[in-house]
N, C-alpha and C positions, 0 to 999 in steps of 0.2 A: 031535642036531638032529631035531625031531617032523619030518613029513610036512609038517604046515604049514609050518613056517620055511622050506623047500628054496626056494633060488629056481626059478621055474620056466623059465628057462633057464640053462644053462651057457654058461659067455663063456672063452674066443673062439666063436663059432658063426656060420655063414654066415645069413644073416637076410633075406628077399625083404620088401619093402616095396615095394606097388602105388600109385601117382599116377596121376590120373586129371585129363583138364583139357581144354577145347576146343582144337581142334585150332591149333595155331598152330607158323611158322616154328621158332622158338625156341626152342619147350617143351623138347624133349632136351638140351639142350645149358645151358636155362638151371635144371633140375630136376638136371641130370647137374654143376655148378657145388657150386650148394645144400649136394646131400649130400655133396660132396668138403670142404666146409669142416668137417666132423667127421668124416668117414673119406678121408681122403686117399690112400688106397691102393687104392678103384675106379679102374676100368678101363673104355672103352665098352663090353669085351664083359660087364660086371657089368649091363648095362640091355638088355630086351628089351622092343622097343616093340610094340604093335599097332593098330590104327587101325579105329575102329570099322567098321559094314558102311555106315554111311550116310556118313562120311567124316569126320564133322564133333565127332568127340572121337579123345585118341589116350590109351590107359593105358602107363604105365611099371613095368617091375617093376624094381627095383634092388635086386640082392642085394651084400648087405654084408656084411663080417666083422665083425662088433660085437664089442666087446672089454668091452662095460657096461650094463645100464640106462640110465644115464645117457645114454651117447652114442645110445643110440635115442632117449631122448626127447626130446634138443636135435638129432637131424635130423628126427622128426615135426614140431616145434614150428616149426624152417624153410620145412620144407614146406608144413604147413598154412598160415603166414600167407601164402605168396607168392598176389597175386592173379591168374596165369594156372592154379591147381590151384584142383577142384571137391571130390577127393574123394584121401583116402591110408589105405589099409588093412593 
């Protein structure tokens, strides 16, 4: 296998994925739902929240054990449609 073909990550591998979204009630819990329905085996302590300085957005980092490409990019695809998230990196 050249350089090129290598995927460039190895799976299993624990994987941080940042959500970004105005601050509301419910964001954790309903971002922390989301990515359970393709990795079911998050935990609260897999999400580290912070809350911006002005108050009024809150970022999520949710680190996963990805087992695929795939499974990252049907919980990106979750993610991104939900309308309380502005931004997932």
């Amino acid at each position: 296998m050249s350089e090129q073909d290598k995927p460039l990550l190895e799976f299993p591998t624990r994987f941080p994925i940042k959500v970004m979204g105005a601050r509301h009630d419910e964001f954790s819990q309903t971002i922390f739902e989301l990515v359970r329905v393709h990795a079911p085996d998050i935990v609260a302590e897999d999400i580290e929240l912070r809350i911006s300085s002005g108050g009024n957005y809150v970022s999520l980092t949710v680190t996963v054990t990805a087992i695929s490409q795939a499974q990252l990019d049907e919980i990106y695809r979750a993610v991104t449609g939900h309308p309380m998230v502005k931004y997932v990196l």
